[in-house]
Each structure stands twice: as C-alpha cells, then as structure tokens.
C-alpha positions in Angstrom: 107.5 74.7 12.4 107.9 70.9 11.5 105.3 70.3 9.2 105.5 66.6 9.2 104.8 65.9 12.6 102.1 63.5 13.3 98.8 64.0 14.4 98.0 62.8 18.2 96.1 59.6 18.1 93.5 60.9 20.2 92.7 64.1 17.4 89.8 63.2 15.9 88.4 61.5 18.9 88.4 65.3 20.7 86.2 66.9 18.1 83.2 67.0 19.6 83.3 65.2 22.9 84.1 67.7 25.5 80.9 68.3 27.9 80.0 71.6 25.9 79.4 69.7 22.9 76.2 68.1 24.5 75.1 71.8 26.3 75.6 74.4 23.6 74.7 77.1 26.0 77.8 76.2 28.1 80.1 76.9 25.3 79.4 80.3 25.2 79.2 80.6 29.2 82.6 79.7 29.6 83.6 82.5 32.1 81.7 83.9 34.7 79.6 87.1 33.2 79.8 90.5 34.3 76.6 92.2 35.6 74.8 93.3 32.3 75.4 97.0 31.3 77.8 97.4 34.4 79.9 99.7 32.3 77.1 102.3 32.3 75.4 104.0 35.1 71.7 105.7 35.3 73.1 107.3 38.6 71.8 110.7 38.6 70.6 110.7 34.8 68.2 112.7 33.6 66.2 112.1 30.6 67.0 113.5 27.5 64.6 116.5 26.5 65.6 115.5 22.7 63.9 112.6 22.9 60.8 111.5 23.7 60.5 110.1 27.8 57.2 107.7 27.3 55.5 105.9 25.2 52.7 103.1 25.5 53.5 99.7 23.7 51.4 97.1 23.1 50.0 94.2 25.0 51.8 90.6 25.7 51.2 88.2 23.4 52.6 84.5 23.0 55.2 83.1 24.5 56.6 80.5 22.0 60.2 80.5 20.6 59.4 82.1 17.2 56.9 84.7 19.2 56.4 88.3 19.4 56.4 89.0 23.2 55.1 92.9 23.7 56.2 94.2 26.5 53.6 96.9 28.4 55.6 99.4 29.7 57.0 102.7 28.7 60.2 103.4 26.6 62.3 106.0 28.6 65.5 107.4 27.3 67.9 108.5 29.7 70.8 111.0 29.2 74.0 109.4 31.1 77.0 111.7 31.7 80.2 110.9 30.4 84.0 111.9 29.3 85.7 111.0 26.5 88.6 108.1 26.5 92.0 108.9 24.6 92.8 106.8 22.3 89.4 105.0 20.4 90.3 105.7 16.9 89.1 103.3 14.7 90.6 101.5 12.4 90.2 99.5 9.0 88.6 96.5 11.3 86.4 99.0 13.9 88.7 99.6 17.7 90.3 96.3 19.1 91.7 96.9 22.0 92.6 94.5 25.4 88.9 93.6 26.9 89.6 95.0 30.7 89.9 98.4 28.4 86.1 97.9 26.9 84.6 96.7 30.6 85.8 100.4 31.7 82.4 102.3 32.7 81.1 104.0 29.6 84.0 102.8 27.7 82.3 100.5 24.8 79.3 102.9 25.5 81.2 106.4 24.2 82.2 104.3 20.8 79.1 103.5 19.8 77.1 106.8 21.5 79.6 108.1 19.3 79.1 106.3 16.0 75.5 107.2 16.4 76.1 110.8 16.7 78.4 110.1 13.3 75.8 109.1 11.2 73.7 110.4 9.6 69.9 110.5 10.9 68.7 108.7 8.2 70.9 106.1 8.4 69.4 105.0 11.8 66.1 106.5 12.9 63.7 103.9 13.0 65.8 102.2 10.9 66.9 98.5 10.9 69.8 97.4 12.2 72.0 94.4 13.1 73.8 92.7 15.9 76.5 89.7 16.1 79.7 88.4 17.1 82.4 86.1 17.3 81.0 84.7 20.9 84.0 85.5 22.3 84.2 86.8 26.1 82.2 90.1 27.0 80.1 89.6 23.8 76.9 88.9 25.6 76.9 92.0 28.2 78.1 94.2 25.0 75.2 93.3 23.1 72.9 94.3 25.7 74.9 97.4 25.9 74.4 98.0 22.3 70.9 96.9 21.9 69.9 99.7 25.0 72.1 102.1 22.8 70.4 101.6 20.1 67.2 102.3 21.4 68.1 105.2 23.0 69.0 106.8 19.8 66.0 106.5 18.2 66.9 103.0 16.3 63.6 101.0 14.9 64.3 97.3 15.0 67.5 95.3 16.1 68.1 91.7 14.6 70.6 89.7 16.6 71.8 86.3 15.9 70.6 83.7 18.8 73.0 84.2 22.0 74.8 87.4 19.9 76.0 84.9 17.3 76.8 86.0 13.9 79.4 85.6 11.5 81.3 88.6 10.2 80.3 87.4 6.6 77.1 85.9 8.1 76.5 89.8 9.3 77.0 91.0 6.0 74.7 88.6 4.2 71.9 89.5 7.2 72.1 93.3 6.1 71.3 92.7 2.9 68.6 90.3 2.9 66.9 92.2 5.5 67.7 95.6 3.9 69.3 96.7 7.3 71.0 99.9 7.3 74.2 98.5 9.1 75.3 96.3 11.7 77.6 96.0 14.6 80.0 93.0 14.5 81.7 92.4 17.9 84.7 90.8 17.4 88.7 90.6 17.1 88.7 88.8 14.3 91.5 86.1 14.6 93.3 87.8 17.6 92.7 85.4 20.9 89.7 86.0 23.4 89.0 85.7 27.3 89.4 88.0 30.2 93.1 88.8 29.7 92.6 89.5 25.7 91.4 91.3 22.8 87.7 92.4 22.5 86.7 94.5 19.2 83.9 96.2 17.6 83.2 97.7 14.4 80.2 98.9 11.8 78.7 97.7 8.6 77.2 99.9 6.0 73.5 99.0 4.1 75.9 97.4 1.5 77.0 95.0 3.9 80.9 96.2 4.0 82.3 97.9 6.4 82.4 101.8 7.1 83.7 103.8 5.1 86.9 106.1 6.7 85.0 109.2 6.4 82.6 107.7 8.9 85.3 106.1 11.0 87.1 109.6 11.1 83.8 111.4 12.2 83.6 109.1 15.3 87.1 108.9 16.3 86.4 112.8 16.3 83.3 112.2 18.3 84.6 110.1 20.8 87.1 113.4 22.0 84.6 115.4 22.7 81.5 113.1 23.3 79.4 114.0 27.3 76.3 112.5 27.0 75.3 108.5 26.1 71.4 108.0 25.2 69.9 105.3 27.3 66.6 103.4 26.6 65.9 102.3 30.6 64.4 98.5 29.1 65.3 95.3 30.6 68.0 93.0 29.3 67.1 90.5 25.6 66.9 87.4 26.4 69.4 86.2 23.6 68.9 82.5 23.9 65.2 82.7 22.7 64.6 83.1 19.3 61.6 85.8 18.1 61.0 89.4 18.4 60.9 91.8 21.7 58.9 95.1 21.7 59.4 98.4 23.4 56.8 100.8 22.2 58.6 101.8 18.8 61.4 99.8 19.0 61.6 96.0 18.4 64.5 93.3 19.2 64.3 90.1 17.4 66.4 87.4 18.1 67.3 85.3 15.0 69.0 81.8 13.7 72.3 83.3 12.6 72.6 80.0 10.3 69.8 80.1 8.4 70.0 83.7 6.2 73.7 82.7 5.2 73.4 79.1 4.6 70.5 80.1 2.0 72.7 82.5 -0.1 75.7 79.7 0.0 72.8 77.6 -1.3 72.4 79.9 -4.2 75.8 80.2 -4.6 76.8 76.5 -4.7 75.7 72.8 -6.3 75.2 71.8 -3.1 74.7 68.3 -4.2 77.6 68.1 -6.5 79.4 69.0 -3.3 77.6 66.2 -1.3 79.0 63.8 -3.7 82.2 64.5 -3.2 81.9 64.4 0.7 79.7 61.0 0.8 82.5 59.6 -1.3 84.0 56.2 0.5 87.1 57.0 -1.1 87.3 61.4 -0.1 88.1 62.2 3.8 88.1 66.0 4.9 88.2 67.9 8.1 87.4 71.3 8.9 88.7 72.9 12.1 86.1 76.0 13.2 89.1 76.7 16.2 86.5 76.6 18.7 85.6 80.0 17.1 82.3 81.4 15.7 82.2 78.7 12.7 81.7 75.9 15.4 77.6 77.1 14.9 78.1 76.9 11.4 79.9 73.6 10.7 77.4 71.2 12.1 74.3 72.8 10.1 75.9 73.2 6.7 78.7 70.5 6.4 77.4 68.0 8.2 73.2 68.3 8.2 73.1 69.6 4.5 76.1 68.1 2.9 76.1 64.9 4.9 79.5 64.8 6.3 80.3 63.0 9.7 80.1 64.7 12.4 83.8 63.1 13.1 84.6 65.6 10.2 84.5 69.1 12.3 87.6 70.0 14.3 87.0 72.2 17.4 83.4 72.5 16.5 82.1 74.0 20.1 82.6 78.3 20.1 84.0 79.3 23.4 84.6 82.1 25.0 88.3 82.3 25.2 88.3 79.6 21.6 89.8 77.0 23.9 93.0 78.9 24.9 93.8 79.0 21.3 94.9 81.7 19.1 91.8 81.5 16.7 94.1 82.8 13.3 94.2 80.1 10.9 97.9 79.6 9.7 100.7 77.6 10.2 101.5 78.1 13.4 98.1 78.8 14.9 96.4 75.5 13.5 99.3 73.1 14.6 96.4 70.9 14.9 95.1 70.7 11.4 98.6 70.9 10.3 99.7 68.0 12.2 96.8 66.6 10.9 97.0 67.0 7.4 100.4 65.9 7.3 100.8 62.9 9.6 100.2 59.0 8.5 97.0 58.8 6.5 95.9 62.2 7.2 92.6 63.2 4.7 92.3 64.4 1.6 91.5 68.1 2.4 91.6 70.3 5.0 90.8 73.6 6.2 90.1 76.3 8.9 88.6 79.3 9.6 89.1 82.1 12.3 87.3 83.6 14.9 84.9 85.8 13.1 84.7 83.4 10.3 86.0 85.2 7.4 89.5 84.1 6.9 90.3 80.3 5.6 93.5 77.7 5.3 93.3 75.3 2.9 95.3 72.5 3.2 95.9 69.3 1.0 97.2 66.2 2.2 100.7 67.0 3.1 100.4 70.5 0.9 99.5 73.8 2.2 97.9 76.0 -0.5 99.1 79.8 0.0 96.4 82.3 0.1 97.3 84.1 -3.0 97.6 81.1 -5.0 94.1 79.6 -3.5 92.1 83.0 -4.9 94.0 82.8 -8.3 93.1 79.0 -8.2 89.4 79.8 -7.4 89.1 82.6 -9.8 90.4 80.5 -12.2 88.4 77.4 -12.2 85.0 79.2 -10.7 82.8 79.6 -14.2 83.1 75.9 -14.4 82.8 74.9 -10.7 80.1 77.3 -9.3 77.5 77.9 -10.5 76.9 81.8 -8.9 79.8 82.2 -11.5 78.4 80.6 -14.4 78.5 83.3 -17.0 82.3 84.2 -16.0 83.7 86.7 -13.3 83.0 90.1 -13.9 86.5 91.2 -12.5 89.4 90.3 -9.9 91.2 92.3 -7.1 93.3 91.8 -4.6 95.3 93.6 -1.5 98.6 95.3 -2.7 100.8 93.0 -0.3 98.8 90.0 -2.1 101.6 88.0 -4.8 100.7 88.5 -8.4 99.4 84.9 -9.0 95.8 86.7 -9.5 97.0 88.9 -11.8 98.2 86.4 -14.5 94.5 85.0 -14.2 92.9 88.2 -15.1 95.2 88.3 -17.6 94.6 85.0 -19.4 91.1 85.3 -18.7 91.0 89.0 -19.8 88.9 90.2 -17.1 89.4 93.8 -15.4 92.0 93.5 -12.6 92.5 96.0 -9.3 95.3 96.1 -6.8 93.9 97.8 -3.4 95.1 98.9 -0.1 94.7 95.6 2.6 91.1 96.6 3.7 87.4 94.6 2.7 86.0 98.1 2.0 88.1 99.0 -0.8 87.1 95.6 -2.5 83.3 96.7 -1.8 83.4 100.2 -3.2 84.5 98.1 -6.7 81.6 95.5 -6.5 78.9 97.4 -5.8 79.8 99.6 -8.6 79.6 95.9 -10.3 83.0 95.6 -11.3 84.3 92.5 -8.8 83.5 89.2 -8.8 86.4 87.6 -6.9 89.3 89.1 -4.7 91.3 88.0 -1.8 93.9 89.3 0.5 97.1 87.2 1.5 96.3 87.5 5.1 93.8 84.6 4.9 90.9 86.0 3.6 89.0 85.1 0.2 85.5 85.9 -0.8 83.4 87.1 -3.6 80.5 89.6 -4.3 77.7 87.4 -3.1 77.7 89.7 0.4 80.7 92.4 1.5 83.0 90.5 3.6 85.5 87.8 3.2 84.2 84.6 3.9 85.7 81.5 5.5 82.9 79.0 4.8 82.9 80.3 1.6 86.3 79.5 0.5 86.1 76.2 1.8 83.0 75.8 -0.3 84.4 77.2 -3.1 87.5 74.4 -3.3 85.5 71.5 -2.1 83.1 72.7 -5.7 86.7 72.6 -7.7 87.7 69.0 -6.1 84.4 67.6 -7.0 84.0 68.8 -10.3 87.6 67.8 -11.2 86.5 64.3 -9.6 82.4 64.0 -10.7 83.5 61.7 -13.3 85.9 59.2 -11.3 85.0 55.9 -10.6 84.8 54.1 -7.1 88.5 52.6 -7.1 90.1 55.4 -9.8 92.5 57.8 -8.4 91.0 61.3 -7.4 92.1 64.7 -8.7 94.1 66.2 -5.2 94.4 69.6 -3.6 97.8 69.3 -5.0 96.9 68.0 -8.4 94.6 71.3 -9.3 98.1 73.3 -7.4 100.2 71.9 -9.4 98.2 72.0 -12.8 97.5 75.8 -12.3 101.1 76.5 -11.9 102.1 74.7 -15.0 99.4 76.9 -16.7 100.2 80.5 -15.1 103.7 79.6 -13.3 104.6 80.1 -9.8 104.5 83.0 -7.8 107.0 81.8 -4.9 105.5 83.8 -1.9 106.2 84.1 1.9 105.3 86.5 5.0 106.8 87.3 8.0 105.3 88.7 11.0 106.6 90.2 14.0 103.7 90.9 16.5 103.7 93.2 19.7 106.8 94.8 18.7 107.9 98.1 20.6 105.7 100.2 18.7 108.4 103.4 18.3 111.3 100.7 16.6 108.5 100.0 14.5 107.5 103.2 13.3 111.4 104.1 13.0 111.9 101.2 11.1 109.2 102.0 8.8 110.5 106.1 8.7 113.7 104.7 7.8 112.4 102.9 4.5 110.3 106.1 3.9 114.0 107.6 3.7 115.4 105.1 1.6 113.0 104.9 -1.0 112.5 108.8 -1.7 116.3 108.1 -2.5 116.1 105.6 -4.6 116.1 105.7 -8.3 115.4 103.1 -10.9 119.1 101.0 -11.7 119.9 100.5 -8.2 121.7 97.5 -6.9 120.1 95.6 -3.7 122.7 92.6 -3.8 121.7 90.8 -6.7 118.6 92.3 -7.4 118.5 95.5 -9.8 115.5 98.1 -8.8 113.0 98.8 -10.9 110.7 100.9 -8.6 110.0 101.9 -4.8 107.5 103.6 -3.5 104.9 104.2 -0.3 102.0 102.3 -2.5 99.4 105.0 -2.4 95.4 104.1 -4.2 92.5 106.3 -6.0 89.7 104.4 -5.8 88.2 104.1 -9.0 85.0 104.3 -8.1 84.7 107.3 -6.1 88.2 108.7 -6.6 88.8 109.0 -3.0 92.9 108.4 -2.7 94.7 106.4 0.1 98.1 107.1 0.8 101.2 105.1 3.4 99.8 101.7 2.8 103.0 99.5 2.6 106.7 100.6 1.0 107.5 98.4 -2.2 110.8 97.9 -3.4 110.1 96.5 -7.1 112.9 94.4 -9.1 113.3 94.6 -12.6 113.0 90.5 -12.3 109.5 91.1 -11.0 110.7 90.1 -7.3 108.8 92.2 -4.5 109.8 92.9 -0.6 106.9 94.8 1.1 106.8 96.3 4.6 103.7 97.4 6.4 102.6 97.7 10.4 99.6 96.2 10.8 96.9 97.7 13.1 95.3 94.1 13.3 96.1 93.7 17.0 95.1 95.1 20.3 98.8 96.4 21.3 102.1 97.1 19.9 102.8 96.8 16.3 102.9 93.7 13.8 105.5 94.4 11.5 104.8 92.4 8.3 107.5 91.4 5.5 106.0 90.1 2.4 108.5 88.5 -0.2 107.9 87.5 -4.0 109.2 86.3 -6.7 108.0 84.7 -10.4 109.1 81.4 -11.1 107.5 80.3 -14.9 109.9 77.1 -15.1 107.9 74.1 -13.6 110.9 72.1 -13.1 111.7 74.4 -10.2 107.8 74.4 -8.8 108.9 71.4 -6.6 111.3 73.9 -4.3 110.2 74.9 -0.9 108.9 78.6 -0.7 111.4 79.4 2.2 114.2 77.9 0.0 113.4 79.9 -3.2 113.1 83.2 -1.8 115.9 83.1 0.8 117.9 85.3 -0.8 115.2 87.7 -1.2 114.5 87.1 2.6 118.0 87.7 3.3 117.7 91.1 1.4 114.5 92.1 3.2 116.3 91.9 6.5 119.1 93.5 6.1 117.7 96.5 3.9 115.4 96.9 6.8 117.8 96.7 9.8 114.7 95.1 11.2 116.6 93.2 14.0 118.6 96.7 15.0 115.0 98.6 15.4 112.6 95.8 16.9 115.6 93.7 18.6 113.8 91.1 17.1 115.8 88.0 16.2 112.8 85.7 14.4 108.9 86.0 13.5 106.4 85.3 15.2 104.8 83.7 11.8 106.1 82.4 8.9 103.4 81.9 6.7 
C-alpha cells in the first residue's frame, strides 16, 4: 500500500456528521434485530427440579434512570432440551465463528450453558458477574440471551455496560473494581461485523484476564455432550436505561461503561499534563475509533476530559457492521488514518484502535511506529512519563513472535524480562504474581498491569504522556519533540530491530496445516551450522513455554528458525478468525548501526523475506501469491 497518498479533502469533515452522530441509539440499531432469545425455545420445557421454580421479589420502586425497578413476579427456571454442536472449541480469544452460526437455535445458548456447567459453583452462585461487547451485530439479542442464562444458573447480579457496551479492557477494569467473578465479552475482536460476518464470545476470570485453558478445555468438553440449557423465564433488560433490575435473587444493573475505566486511566495518567499537550495551538492529533466500540470512549475521555475538538475523533459513531470496515488497526485496514497521517499537513500524531478496543496504531506524521518498537518505547520512557509507573516497572514481557526491541530495554534497565506464547493470559498469570509491569504483543496490542487485557486507549495515552513530557518545557513558536524524534532517539540508544509480518488470511486450512507439518519436519532435522542462503542457523525449534508461575507448559506455538546473526523467521496459524487459517510470517533482524536506521523495513529484511518464502514453499501449499497484510 502507497503510504503517501493523500487524505480526501472531505476526511475530517465526515468524523462525526453522519445522522447517527446526533441519535446514538441509531448507531447501534444499524440492522434490523432478530426477535430476542429466538435461538432458544421454552416449547415443551419443563422446569428444572435442581433448581428452585418460584420465588417472591420485591415490590416496584422508582422509575428514574439511576433506579432500582423491582419487578413482582416469580423467578422460574426452565430446563430447555438441547444437542450438542460440533465444532465450539474455544480458543485463546473464546469461539468466533460466522454470526448465521451463533443465531442457530440453542447455538450461543449450549456455549455458555456449557461454561456454566465448567465452573466451578463457587465461581458463580450468587455471585457477580459481567456483561459487554464490541456493539457489533447480534450483540443486543445475545446479551439477553446471556443475562436469562445467567439467571437460570443460579447467578447473583449481572452488570452490563449501557446498550451491552463495554470495552474488552473496559470489561477487565469493571471485574475488578466491582470484585466480579468474571465476565462475558461478546466480541471478534478486530475481525469485521454485520449479518454476513464474525460474532464471538469469550470469558473473564475474577482477575480480569481471560480463562484459563483448563477452563476452556472443560467447556469445549461440555459442549459434546451438553442436553439441557437452564432458563430463568424473565422478560427482556431494557439495556438503554441505566440502573438495576430485580428478579427475586437475581439483579441486572445496567451501567455507564465509561465511567469505571476512565477513572483507573485517571489514576494511571497526568491527565493535565496530557491536556497541555492537546490544547496546544501548535500539536494536532486524530484518533480513529473505526466506528468500533472506542467511538463511546473517544468523546468522554479525549475530548470532554482532555479538551480536544471534537474534529479530533475519526469514525467516532460504533456501528453494527463498523461502517463496512474491517475494524483491525493496521496498514491496510486504517487506509484512512494512513492517508491521513501522511498527506499534505496531516497532524502531529495519530492513532487507532480496534473493535473491542484493545489493540492500537500509532502513527507519527508521515512515520508508522511498529508495535514492538512502540512497547519498548513506552517501557522505556514510562517511570518518567506516567506517573502509575513512577517508582520504575516491575518487569517486561512480550509474545514470542514479538521482535526483540523489548528485550534490549529490560536489559539496559535491568528489569526481569519473559517471552510468552501470543495469548493476554500468559501475560496475566505473570502480573498477578506481581512480576509485570509492561508487555505487548506485535499483533497490535500494548497494555500494562493496571487491569488484564491489552488496552487501546491506553496506549494512546501512554504516548500522548511521552510527547508531552518530551515537549512540557517548549515554548509557543519552538519546535516540538515528534513521534519520530522519540523513534528515532530510542533507536540510537538500543538500535534497531528491523521487523515485518505477513499475513495470509482464509487460507485453505489443510495447505496450511501441511505447510506448517512440513516445517515441523525440517526443523527436527536441523542442527546448529546450517546454511539457509546467507544466513548460518543457530537454532530451530516449535517454541514451547513453562509458565513460571504455575509451571503449567505450552507446547506448538510458532516454529523459529534462529541465526547466529540474531535474524528470526517465525511461522504460526493464527486461530484469530472465524474461517480458514491465517498463516503469519514474522521476520527480524538487529541493526545497531544508526546510519542504516533510515532504510525502509521491507528493504532491510528482503532477503530474510525472500528466505522465509522459499524455506516455506508457502506459495506451493496455500497457492498464495501475496499477503493479505503487510504490516
């Protein structure tokens, strides 16, 4: 992709002016709903004798929007037949799959009957639990689903974010403020939305991370032989109102999904160092929400607390189907920003986040910061810049695929540094043991120990504090301290790690797995001293992890070939998507020589490139000729 196109002159005139920016209730009404709870049926259902059939609750009360309303009536469960569906395992991001799959009767229904039946009852009788999403299509008639679920199973209190809104990071930081058990997150993350595409749900432990494979395992194992679905027979929320619902012993209360994360970012952050850098005459930035969940969040914390116009925010209404868009924020995906950032006067910084709201781009003007180096950057400069960090990290970790820029920080900051398998949870198992600050994956996603997730927002925060703390002492007229300036002084300090990664999405999923068997083959062959071209091996392998913490051990998460140079080629399928197989190549190599920083990624590592697809045969087993994305 050309990234010195020009932005359209009408960009930043679309930000907020379609009709949905007036009516926020339209935005997430895009498409005409199903019935609620048509996937289940109380045809013929008898009531559990488990569970108890009636019981009295309390009177009405008021009506207003932060209100309990009692409902009089009697809780009844109801025991509704089912059959299990092949093929719901669940994976390191819950079960995505197409959303006419989900809308199947009892489908989304056997899933989470099923997680309940995984867990254990402590974990969720009368317990607290919470509910949000991404907003995309078939959100709304699955959190009812849920939410009747719940109750059925015995569940004390559900909180869900006004209209099922929530943030994936926003989820996390819910759970544990509340001191919920867990929470559902309904979402495909950055994969695109609307009738014809990808729906996805998956479960948060007390911690606020996500569940553990032992408990995924157990309902993937659940959901074969799984008959009955516990019903509570109660009307559907009303998920515009905010305030709290009751059903004899079980509760639904509808909450601001802003207001619980934008106070922990407030602890996190100098807010108003950050608002000095954004009322600046001379400091333009935009951030482009995709028309994804961080559309609710922009408005309330960049623009009402930080004091940025309103011109600022890019795509700032969530729909539905995220405008047609694909809501992944990369190169290719966010042609808009990109275009953007590097046409004729385009601002000083830039970024985007995805449709769940926990991967980030950052973007210069003109410059594209790479994931890995953005989490070494931020790691690097955050005792000085944020204040949450003020006595120093306590440690820094990052995905296996992830380049090795974040390792030369550690080292020069002598902090404790991990390598884990691509997954949040491994990251989480580390800091709640309280030995992570800081990690990041090169798949987009940065965030720290303030809540269990990756987080968009938080990124973005985190680099706007490192511009204006490099510029707090610059005078109106002086030249400012750019994305590129802070890029280009950290690789001068640590070096370069030239880094690139190609995907190759909804291949034939058997090529792929052959392809993938193939290098399996090659590597238990290999031996250190082995010529690939010009590059001498140092190691291969099928990168397999013990978790420190709990010595669990992972195994098949991505083969390496290693070079005695330092250079890496890595090859993993991704279970990210909803069908096929994305094959992902990830290339590396150390430059320390500044002089060279200047070359373009795609330049430096061609060779390397060139190396990973022919070692691969990648074209012969996909009969794929180019990525998808180059990122």
């Amino acid at each position: 992709m050309a990234l010195n196109s020009r932005p359209t002159s009408s960009l930043l005139s679309r930000k907020l002016s379609n009709s949905a920016a007036n009516d926020p209730a339209k935005s997430l009404s895009f498409f005409n709903p199903v019935p609620l709870f048509s996937n289940i049926s109380f045809k013929n259902a008898s009531p559990s004798p488990l569970l108890p059939v009636s019981v009295k609750a309390s009177s009405p009360s008021s009506t207003s929007p932060s209100a309990t309303v009692a409902h009089s009536q009697q809780l009844k469960i109801k025991s509704v037949p089912t059959q299990p569906f092949e093929g719901q395992k669940t994976g390191t991001s819950g079960l995505r799959k197409k959303v006419k799959e989900f809308m199947q009767e009892n489908y989304l229904a056997n899933w989470i009957q099923a997680l309940f039946d995984s867990l254990p009852p402590e974990d969720y009788k009368n317990a607290v639990l919470v509910l949000g999403g991404d907003g995309r299509y078939f959100n709304k008639e699955a959190a009812q689903i849920i939410i009747k679920i719940a109750a059925g199973n015995g569940v004390g209190k559900i909180l869900v974010g006004k209209d099922g809104i929530l943030s994936t990071p926003a989820v996390s930081a819910v759970i544990r403020k509340r001191e919920a058990n867990g929470g559902f997150i309904m979402s495909a993350s950055h994969n695109p939305g609307g009738p014809e595409y990808d729906w996805g749900i998956k479960f948060n432990y007390s911690s606020g991370q996500p569940a553990p494979e032992s408990i995924t395992d157990k309902i993937y194992g659940n959901t074969l032989s799984i008959s009955e679905i516990k019903v509570a027979d109660i009307p559907d929320i009303n998920l515009s109102q905010l305030g709290a619902t009751n059903y004899g012993p079980f509760s639904v209360e509808v909450i601001d999904p802003v207001a619980d994360y934008l106070e922990l970012l407030e602890q996190v952050f100098d807010f108003s160092l950050v608002r000095s850098l954004i009322l600046r005459p001379d400091f333009r930035f935009t951030f482009d929400a995709m028309h994804a969940v961080t559309g609710a969040y922009a408005k309330p914390i960049f623009v009402d607390k930080l004091g940025a116009s309103i011109d600022y925010i890019l795509n700032g209404v969530p729909l539905e189907d995220f405008g047609h868009g694909h809501p992944d924020p990369n190169l290719t995906y966010a042609k808009e920003l990109v275009d953007l950032m590097y046409g004729e006067n385009g601002p000083d910084f830039g970024a985007a986040s995805d449709g769940d709201g926990d991967r980030n781009m950052i973007l210069g003007k003109g410059f594209f910061v790479t994931p890995s180096d953005s989490v070494a950057i931020i790691a690097a400069n955050a005792e000085k810049a944020i204040p949450y960090f003020k006595t120093g990290p306590k440690g820094l970790a990052r995905s296996m695929p992830t380049s090795g820029a974040l390792d030369r920080v550690a080292e020069k900051l002598n902090l404790p540094f991990y390598e884990v398998p691509t997954g949040w949870k491994f990251f989480g198992n580390l800091m709640d043991a309280g030995k992570l600050s800081i990690c990041g994956e090169e798949s987009f996603g940065t965030g720290s120990d303030h809540i269990r997730e990756k987080d968009g927002i938080w990124a973005v925060l985190a680099w706007l504090s490192i511009i204006a703390f490099r510029n707090k002492d610059k005078k109106p007229g002086e030249k400012l301290v750019s994305v590129s300036d802070v890029v280009y002084e950290h690789w001068a300090t640590y070096g370069r790690n030239f880094f690139s990664r190609y995907d190759y999405e909804e291949c034939e999923s058997n090529g792929a797995n052959k392809m993938i068997d193939y290098l399996r083959d090659l590597i238990s062959k290999g031996k250190t001293g082995d010529v690939y071209g010009d590059y001498t091996l140092q190691f291969a392998d099928d990168f397999t992890y013990t978790d420190p913490v709990d010595g669990s051990v992972v195994t098949k998460q991505g083969v390496r070939f290693v070079f005695t140079d330092g250079s890496r080629i890595i090859f993993r399928l991704s279970g990210t998507g909803s069908a096929g197989a994305t094959v992902r190549i990830y290339i590396e190599q150390f430059e320390p020589d500044s002089s060279k920083h200047d070359v373009d990624a795609q330049i430096a590592l061609k060779p390397l490139i060139d190396l990973a697809l022919s070692t691969s045969k990648l074209k012969e087993f996909t009969r794929r000729e180019q990525p998808t994305v180059i990122t």
